[in-house]
N, C-alpha and C positions, 0 to 999 in steps of 0.2 A: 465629456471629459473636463475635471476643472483644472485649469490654469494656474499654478501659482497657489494652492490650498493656503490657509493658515495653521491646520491640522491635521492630522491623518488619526482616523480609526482603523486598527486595523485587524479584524478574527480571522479564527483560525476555528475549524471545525470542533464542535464538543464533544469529546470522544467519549461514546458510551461507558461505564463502568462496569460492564459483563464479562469483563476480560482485558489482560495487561495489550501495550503497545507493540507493533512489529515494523519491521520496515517498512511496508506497503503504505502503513499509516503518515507513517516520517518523511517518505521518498512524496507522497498524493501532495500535506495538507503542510506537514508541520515545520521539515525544514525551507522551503518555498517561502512559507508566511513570513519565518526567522530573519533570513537573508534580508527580506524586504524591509523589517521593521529595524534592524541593524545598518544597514543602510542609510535608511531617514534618518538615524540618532547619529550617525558620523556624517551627515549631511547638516545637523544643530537640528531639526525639524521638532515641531512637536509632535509627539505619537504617542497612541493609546495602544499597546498590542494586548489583545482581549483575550482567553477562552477560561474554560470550565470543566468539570465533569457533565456528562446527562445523564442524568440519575432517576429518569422517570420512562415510562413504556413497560412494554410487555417483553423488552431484549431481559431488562434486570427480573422481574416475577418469573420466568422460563428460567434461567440462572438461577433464582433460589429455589424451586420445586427441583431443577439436576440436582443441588449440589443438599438438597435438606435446611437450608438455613434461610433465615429471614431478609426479605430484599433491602432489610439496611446494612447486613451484617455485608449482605453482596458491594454494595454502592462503596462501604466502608472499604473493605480488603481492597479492591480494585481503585479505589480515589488515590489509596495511598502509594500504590505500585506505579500506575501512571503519572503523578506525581512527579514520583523521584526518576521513572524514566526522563521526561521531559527538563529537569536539573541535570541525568547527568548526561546528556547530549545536549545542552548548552539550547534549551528554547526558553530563549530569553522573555517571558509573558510578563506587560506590566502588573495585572491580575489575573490570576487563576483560581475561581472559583464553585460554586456546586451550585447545581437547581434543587438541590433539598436542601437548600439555607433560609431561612425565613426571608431575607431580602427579594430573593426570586421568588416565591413565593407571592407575597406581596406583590410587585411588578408585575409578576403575570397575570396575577387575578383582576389587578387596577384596570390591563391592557383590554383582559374581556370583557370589563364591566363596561369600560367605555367602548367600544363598538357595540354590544350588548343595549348599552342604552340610548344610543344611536342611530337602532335599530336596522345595523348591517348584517344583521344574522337573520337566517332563513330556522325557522325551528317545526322540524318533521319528526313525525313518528313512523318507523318505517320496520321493515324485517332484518334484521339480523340473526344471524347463526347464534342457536344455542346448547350445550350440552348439557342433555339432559340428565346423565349421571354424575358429571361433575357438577351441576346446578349451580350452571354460570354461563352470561353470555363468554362469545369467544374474542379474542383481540386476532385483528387480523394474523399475527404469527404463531397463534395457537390453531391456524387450520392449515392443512395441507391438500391437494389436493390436483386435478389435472389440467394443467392451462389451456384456457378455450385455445388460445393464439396458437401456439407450437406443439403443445399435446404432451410437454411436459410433466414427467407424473409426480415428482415433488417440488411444484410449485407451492410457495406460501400464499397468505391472502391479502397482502398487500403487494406484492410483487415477483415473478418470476424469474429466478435467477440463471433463466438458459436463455431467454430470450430479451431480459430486463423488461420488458411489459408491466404496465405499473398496472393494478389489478383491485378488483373489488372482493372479498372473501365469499361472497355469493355466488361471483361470477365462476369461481371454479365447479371441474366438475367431477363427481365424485370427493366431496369433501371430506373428508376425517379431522376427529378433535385430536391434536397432540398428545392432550391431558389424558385421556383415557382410548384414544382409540374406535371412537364410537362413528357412526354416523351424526351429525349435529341436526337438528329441526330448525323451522326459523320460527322468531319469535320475536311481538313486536317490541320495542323501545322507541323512546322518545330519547331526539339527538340535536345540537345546533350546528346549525352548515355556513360556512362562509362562501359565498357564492361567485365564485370568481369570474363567472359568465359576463360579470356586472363589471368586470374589469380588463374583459378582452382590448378595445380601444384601447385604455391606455398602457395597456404592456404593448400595444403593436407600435405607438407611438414611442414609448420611452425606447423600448429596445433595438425593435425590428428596423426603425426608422432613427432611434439618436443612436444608438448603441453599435449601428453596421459596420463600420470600419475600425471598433478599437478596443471587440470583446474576442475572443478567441472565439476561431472557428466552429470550436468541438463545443462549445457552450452555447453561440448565437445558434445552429444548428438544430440543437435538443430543444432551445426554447420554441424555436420557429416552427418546429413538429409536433410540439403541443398546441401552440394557438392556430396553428393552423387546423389541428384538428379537432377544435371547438374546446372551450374549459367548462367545468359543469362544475356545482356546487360540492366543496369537498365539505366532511363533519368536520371538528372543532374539539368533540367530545366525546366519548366512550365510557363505555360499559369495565371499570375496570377498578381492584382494589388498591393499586399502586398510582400514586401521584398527585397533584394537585390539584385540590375540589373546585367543581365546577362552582363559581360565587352568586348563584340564584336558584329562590327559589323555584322547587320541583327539582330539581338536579340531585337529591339527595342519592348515594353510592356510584353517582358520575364522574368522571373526571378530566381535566383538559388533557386533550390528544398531544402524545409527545412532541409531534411534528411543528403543534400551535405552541409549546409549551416553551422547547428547545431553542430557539432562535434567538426569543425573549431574555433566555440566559444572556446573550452577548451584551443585551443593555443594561439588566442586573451586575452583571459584574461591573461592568463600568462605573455602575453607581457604588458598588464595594469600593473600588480603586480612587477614585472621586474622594468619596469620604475619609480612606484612610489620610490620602494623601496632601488634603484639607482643598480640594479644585470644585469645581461647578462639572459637574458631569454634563449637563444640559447641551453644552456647547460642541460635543462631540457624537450628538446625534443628531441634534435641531438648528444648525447654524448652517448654513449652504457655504460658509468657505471649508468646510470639513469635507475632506475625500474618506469616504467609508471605501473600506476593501474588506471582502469576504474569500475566502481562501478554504477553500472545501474538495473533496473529489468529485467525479463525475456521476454518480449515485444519489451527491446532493442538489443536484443543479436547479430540477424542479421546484426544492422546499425556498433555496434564496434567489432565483430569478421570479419567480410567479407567484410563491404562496407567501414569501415574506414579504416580498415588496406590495403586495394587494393589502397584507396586513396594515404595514407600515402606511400607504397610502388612506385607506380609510380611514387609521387613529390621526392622523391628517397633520399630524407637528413634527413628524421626523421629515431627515431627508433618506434620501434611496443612495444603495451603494453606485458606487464609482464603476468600479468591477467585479468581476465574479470568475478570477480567473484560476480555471478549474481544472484540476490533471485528470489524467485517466488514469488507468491501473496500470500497476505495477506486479507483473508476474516472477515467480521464481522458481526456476531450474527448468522453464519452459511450463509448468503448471500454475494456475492459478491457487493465490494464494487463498487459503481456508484454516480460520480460526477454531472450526468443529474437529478437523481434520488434521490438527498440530502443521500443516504445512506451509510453515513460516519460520522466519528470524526472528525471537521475542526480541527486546529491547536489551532487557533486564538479562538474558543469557548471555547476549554477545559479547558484553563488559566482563563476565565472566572469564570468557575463553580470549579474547582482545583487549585485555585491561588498559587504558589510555588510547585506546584505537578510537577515538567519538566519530573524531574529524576523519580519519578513511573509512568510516562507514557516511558520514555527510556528502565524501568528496565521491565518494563512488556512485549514491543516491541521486546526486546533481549530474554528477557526467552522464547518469543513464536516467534521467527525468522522463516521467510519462506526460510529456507537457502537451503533447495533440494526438498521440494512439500510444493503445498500451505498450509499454517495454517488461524488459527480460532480466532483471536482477541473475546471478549465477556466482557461484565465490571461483569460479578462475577467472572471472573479468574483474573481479572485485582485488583479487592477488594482482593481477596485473597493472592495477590501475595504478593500486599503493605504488609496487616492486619499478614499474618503468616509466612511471608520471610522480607520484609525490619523491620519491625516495631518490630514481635517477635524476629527475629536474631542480624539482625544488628546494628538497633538501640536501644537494650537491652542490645544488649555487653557492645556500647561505651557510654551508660549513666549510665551502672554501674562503668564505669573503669573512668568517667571523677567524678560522683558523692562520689565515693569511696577517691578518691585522694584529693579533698577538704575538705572531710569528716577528715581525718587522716590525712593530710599532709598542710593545708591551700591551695593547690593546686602544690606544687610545688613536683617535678619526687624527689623520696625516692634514696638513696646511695643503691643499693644493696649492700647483703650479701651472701658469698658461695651459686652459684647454684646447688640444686639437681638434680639428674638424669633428673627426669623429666622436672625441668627446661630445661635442656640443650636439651630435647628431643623437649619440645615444641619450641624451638628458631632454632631448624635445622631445623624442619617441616616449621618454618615460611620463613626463608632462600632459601627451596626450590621453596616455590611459583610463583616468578619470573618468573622463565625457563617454570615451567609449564602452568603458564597464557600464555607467550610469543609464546610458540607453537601452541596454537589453535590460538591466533591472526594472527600469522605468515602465517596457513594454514586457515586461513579466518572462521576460526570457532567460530564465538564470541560469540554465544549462549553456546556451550563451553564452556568458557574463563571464561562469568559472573559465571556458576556454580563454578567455580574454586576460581572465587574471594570470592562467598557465604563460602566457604569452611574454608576459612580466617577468617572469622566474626565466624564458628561454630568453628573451634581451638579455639578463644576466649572463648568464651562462655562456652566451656569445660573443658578449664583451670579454669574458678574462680568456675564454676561449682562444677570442682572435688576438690578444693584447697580450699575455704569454706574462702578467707580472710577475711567473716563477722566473724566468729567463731573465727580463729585464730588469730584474735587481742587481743581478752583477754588473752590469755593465751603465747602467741609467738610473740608478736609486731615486734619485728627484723624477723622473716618470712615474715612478712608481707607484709615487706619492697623492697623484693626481689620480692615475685610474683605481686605488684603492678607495680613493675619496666617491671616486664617482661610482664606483660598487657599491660600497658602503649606500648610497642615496638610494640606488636600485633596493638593495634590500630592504631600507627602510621602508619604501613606497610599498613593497611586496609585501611587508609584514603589516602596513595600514589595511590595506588594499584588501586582504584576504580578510579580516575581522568578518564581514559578514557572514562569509561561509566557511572556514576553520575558525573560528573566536579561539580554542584552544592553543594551537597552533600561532596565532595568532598573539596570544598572550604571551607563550613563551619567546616566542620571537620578537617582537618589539620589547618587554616588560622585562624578560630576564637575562635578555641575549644582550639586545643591543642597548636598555636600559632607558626605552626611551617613554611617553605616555602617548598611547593611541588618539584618546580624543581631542590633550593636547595639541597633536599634528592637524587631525579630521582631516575629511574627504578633499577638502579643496586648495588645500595649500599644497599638494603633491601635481595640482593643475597650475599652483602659481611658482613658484620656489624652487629652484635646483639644490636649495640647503636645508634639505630636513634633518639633518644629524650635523651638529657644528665640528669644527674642528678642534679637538682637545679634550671631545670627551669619551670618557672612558664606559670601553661597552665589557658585556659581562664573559664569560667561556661559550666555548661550545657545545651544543647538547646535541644529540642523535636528532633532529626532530620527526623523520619516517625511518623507522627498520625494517628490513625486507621482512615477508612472509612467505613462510620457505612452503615445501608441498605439502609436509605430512599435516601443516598446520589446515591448510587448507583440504585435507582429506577427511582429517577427521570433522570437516563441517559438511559433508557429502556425504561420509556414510552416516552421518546421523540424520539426515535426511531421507538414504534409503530407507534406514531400521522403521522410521519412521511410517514409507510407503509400505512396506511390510506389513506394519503394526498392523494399515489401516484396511489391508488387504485382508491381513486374518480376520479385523474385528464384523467387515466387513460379506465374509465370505457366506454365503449360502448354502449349508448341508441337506441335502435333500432327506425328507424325513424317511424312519425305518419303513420296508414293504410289510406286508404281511408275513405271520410268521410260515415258513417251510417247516419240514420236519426232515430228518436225516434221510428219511429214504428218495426223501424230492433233491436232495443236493446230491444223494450216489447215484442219482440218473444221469449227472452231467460227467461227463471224459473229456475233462482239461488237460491238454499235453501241451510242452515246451514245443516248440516250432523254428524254425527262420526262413524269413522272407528270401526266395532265390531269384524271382524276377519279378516284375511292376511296369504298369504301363495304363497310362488314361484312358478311361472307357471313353469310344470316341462318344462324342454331343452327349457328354455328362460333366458337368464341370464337377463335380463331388465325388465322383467316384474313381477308384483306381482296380484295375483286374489285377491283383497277386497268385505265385506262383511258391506256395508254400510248402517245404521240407516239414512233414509233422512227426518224422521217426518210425511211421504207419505208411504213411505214401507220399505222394507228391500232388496235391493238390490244388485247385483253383477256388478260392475268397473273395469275395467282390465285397471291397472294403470303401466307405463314405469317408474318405481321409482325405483326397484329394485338394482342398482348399488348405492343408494344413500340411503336406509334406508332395516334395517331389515324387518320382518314382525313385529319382537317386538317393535321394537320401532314406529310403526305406530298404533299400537291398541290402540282405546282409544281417538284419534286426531280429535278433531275438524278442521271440512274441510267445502268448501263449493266446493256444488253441481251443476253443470247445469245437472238439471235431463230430460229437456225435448231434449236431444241429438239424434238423430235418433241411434238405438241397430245395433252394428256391432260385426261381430264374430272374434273373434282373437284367433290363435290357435284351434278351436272349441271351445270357449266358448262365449258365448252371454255377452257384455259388454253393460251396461246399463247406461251410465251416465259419464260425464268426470269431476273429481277432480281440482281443479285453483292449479297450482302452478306458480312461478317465481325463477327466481336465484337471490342470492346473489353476495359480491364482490370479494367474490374466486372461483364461478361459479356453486355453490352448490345448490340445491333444496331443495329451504322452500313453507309451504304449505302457501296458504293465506284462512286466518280464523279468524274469528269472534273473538277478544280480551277481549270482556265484558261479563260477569258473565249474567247470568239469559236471555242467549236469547238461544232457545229450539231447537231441533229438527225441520227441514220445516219449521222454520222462510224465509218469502219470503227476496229477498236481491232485492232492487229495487233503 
């Protein structure tokens, strides 16, 4: 860990452009990263906060074969949507740029050439998958196929998503091409491999050994289970029409592997941001006082603990990140989220239906961070978070402390008078908060950090609470004077205080409310100063700054989540294809009659089975019906059913079953009977 940096780098993961932002993405990578790097700049720090689009792999070419259009046309719509996601939930990035910019471009190629000619690359001709009707090899996500490991049948070929097993495309079994559906053949090519076997020792060193006590568990963990379980030479390069050309020759129709390609983006943009900004980029990846921070989900942990730092190591001039501290996932409504499957929060919608809501969808993200196992997003914890934490706390404080102050003072901060005890009690507790926010951000624990800030709003809260400055203006006006003074400070420190995790919030609050300038104050003079807000100056109205959110609002984000499971239920459903044709006299053979079940009872030592005692209008009969795992005996008594009574009598168990019951499944695969829906039709009504 470094001491004291002179700098901080700090990325943020490059979100694919095959599709817009969701919360899963914001709650993992992006507001985490945020906090941090807002932070450092109300700390005065220098900071680089990095990211980009990734605009190369075989995510974007699978995107434009769905959708018919060309994988720039894809890179393009998508650059711009996440974009302006990322603006308008306040992720502050000093640069935000593309790996389809000539500059990354450039950089990348420079990167391979120099290991390439420093001959850290292993170059084999080996078999890979081909399709031979689409007449192309395959990209690992253009095969699908059964995972050795768990026997999962739509594993991809770089990794399996039931069991995360990271996976070779060969190694499945029964493969198919995406693209056509074929069986693929293998077929040789020539590929370059970076050989990370060569690099075990010193990731057991840097990590396993410097790293033990001050990387998060969930990350030291996954790295320690790869080295532990040997590293073997990963490619570099692919069989692929999309991306950047491999820069030697023989390579011709090759191209660098996203995985090598992507990472690279984070010092490309740098060098974008460098340049714009007229700075030396150099010193923000090659200088050892610079704390790099990598801020990714748990999905990426392999590519920046092992594959980027072996990079980085071998081109031999950078330094290695600091941390890698990496959330896990973020599930919602109890289901894992899925971008194929609409089962998500876009970004871009939310703004829609919650216009000015950024910050309680930030503050909800952060109180429910997947910071060491995955958590549960849901919109009634998200309503509640707003309705009995932002709205009850926070902004009850500061629209008592701004509505009080114009109330009594035409708005301008009162002269204090002698503070009591408790005054001075309450402005040390405020003083202290700094340092203690400071160290869960420090140790990457922002879920943390916001409780800590909550903390701040309930000192308020407590203060006028117990101090009653409604009451004691009649009778102590110059008291008054004093605890409104000392409110007044509370809110300010609250309104610095939050910037890194509501900025919005945050701006209206110090900027419009109380009139004061955020970086003006910065982080550390709320740890030295009982006077952040003087006395005489004049602060602005009061504005709502959380409105409750009542149920219907929150329903209607739930049943668009059902429509949704619906959707994917229909899109998804299975019709069993037509039998062979009958002709009319094969179907007047059958005698369907209306029926109801009179009694029911478990065949004993058959778990599936149930003995029915069925009314067919003709007689009263015994059915030995396979329903058992799907309905009680009680609950079938009484059921109108229908009948083929003229079934030839077969014995199950020793018992004589007379007659087979219709049922069908539904679209969670359950068994419903089918029966007659209309009132007044009887017993041994014929069904023709």
């Amino acid at each position: 860990m470094i001491e004291n940096p002179k700098r901080y780098t700090i990325t943020a993961a490059l979100p694919y452009t095959n599709g817009p932002i969701h919360i899963g993405h914001l709650a993992g990578v992006y507001v985490p990263s945020d906090i941090y790097a807002r932070y450092l700049r109300l700390q005065r720090k220098d900071v680089a906060f990095i990211c980009g689009s990734d605009e190369h792999g075989v995510a974007i070419s699978m995107k434009a074969k769905k959708e018919g259009i060309t994988p720039q046309q894809v890179i393009d719509k998508y650059d711009g949507i996440i974009r302006k996601s990322f603006i308008d939930f306040g992720i502050s990035f000093d640069n935000y740029s593309r790996t389809s910019s000539k500059i990354h471009h450039d950089t990348a190629s420079e990167f391979f050439r120099t290991l390439y000619d420093k001959g850290d690359f292993i170059e084999e001709v080996t078999e890979q998958l081909y399709d031979e009707e689409a007449d192309q090899f395959l990209a690992d996500r253009f095969v699908m196929g059964t995972c050795p490991k768990c026997g999962n049948e739509e594993a991809y070929g770089d990794q399996c998503e039931k069991c995360g097993s990271t996976l070779n495309a060969t190694d499945l079994i029964n493969p198919k091409s995406t693209i056509t559906g074929t069986t693929p053949i293998k077929k040789e090519t020539k590929h370059w491999f970076l050989p990370l076997d060569r690099y075990s020792d010193f990731l057991n060193e840097w990590i396993l050994v410097g790293h033990k006590n001050d990387w998060k568990p969930n990350v030291y963990g996954q790295v320690k289970s790869w080295i532990d379980g040997g590293l073997e030479p990963r490619a570099v390069t692919r069989d692929l029409d999309w991306g950047i050309d491999v820069p030697v020759e023989g390579a011709e129709g090759k191209k660098l592997y996203v995985w090598f390609d992507a990472p690279i983006g984070y010092i490309s943009s740098t060098k974008e941001w460098a340049a714009r900004e007229g700075k030396d980029w150099k010193p923000y990846w090659k200088d050892a006082d610079t704390k790099l921070v990598h801020f990714i989900g748990k999905d990426n942990i392999v590519f920046h603990c092992i594959i980027f730092p072996a990079m980085l190591k071998a081109e031999g001039s950078y330094i290695l990140p600091d941390n890698v501290p990496a959330n896990e996932f973020l599930n919602l409504e109890g289901n894992k989220l899925s971008t194929s499957k609409n089962w998500a929060v876009w970004l871009h919608e939310y703004l829609i239906d919650f216009p000015e809501k950024q910050d309680v969808l930030r503050y909800a993200l952060t109180a429910n961070a997947p910071e060491t196992k995955d958590n549960d997003f849901t919109w009634k914890d998200f309503q509640a978070r707003n309705n009995n934490e932002l709205a009850a706390i926070y902004g009850n404080f500061i629209n008592r402390v701004v509505v009080l102050t114009h109330k009594y003072y035409n708005g301008i901060v009162p002269q204090p008078n002698a503070f009591t005890v408790i005054d001075e009690q309450v402005l040390a507790e405020l003083k202290a908060y700094p340092a203690v926010i400071s160290s869960s951000i420090e140790r990457y624990r922002f879920r943390e950090a916001l409780g800590e800030l909550m903390n701040v709003a309930r000192l308020g809260n407590k203060y006028l609470a117990d101090e009653e400055p409604w009451k004691m203006v009649k009778t102590d006006p110059e008291r008054v004077k004093t605890q409104m003074y000392v409110a007044l400070q509370i809110a300010t420190a609250l309104g610095v205080l939050s910037e890194p995790f509501l900025p919005f919030t945050s701006k209206k609050l110090v900027v419009d409310m109380l009139q004061c300038n955020t970086l003006t104050i910065g982080w550390e003079l709320i740890s030295k100063s009982t006077e952040l807000i003087k006395p005489g100056h004049q602060i602005g109205q009061a504005e709502i700054l959380f409105a409750q959110i009542d149920d219907a609002e929150i329903q209607k984000q739930i049943d668009k989540l059902e429509a949704t499971k619906t959707a994917n239920k229909l899109e998804n459903k299975i019709v069993e294809p037509q039998k062979t044709t009958s002709t009319f006299e094969d179907f007047s053979k059958l005698d369907l009659r209306v029926g109801t079940i009179l009694e029911a009872e478990k065949m004993p030592k058959a778990n599936k089975l149930l003995v029915l005692k069925v009314d067919t209008g003709i007689d009263v009969r015994t059915i030995v019906s396979g329903i058992a795992e799907h309905f009680s005996p009680e609950e079938v008594v009484g059921k109108r059913v229908t009948v083929l009574v003229n079934l030839a009598p077969r014995a199950l168990r020793g018992v004589e079953s007379q007659g087979m019951i219709l049922m069908t499944n539904n679209a969670e695969g359950k068994l419903v009977f089918v029966n007659p829906d209309s009132d007044g039709v009887d017993n041994g009504a014929l069904i023709s």
